[in-house]
N, C-alpha and C positions, 0 to 999 in steps of 0.2 A: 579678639575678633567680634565677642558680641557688641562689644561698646562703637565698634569700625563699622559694623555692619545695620544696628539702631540707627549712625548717624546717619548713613550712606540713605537709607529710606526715608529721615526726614527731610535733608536737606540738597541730597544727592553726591554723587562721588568728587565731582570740583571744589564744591565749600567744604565740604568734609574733610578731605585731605589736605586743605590750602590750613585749614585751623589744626587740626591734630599734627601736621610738621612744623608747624607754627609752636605750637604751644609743647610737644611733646617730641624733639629733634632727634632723639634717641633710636624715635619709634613703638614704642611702647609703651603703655599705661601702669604698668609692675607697679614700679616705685611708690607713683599719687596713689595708685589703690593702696597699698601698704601704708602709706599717710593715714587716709581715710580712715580704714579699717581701726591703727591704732589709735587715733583720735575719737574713734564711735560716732563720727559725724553722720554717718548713713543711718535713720531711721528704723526703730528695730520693726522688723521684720521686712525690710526694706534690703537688698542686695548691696552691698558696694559698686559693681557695675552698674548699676540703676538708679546710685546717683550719680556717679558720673557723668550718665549720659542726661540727665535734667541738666545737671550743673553745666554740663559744656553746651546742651540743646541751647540751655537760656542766653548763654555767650553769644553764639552766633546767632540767635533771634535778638539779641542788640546788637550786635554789630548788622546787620541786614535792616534794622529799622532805620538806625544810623544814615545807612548809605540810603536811604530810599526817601529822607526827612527834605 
């Protein structure tokens, strides 16, 4: 919910939900956090949630440039 609800205020609840069913059909981020997590991709002292939500923030601000070029 933190990662759903970060997105939901940058981008609003339409793109938000059109990208996370897109990319995440299940519904839930479990799995890729658990990636994450076991990879140490997330920056120490840096959440896994928090990169997530860069990682996916930055998706949909290319995809929205995309559309806007």
């Amino acid at each position: 919910m933190i990662i759903r609800d970060e997105l939901y205020k940058r981008f609003g609840t339409d793109r938000s939900r059109k990208y996370l069913a897109k990319r995440f059909p299940s519904g839930t981020t479990e799995r890729y956090q658990e990636k994450i997590r076991k990879k140490g991709l997330n920056a120490e002292g840096q959440t896994v949630a928090s990169y997530v939500i860069e990682e996916i923030s930055a998706k949909i601000t290319e995809v929205l440039d995309n559309e806007n070029s």
